[in-house]
C-alpha positions as CSV (number, residue, x, y, z in Angstrom):
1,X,0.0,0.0,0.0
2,X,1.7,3.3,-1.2
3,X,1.3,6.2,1.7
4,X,0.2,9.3,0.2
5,X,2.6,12.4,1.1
6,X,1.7,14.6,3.8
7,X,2.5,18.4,4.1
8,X,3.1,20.5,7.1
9,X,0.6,24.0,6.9
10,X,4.4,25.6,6.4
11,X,5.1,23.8,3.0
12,X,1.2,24.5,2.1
13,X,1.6,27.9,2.3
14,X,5.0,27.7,0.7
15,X,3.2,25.7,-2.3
16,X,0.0,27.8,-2.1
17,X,1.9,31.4,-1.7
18,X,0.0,32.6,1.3
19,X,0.9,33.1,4.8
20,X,0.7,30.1,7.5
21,X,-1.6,32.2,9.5
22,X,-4.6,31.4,6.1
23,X,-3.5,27.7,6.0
24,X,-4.6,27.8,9.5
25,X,-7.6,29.6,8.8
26,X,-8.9,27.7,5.9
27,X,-8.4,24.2,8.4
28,X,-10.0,25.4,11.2
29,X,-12.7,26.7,8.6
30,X,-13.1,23.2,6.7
31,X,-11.8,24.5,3.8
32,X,-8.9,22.5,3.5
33,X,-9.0,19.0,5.0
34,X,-6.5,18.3,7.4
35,X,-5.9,16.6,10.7
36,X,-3.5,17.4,14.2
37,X,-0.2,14.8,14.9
38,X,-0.5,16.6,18.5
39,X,-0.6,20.3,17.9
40,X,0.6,20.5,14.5
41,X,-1.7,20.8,11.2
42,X,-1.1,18.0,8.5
43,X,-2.6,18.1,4.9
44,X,-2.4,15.4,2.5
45,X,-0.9,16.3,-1.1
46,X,-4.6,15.3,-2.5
47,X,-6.1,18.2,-0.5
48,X,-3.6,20.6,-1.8
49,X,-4.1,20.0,-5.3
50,X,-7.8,20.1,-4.8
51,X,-7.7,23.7,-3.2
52,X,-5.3,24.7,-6.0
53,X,-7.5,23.4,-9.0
54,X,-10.6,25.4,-6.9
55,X,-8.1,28.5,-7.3
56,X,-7.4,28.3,-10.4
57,X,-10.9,27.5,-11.7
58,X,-12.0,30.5,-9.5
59,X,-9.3,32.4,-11.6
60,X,-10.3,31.3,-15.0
61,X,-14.2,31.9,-14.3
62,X,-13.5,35.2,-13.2
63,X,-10.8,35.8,-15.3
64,X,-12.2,38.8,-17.4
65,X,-13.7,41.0,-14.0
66,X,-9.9,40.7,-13.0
């Protein structure tokens, strides 16, 4: 059974470019799937390439208000 990687909310934001303070926002709000290992947020790479396709679909719909 392959594992599927994992990501800390400090690479998300890294991958995402935004701050570490809306990775935690987005979590607590449900946005992004995640869960704790103690304290500390975990996201799995599926999640992250889910909220990145929503972006950029968001950016292509909107694309011409921009």
């Amino acid at each position: 059974m392959k594992e599927e990687k994992v990501y800390t909310v400090k690479e998300v934001s890294e991958l995402l470019k935004i701050r570490e303070a809306q990775v935690r926002n987005l979590l607590r709000q449900g946005t992004i799937k995640g869960f704790k290992v103690g304290k500390y947020w975990r996201v799995t790479k599926k999640e992250v390439e889910k909220l990145a396709q929503g972006v950029k679909n968001w950016l292509d719909w909107h694309e011409e208000e921009l």
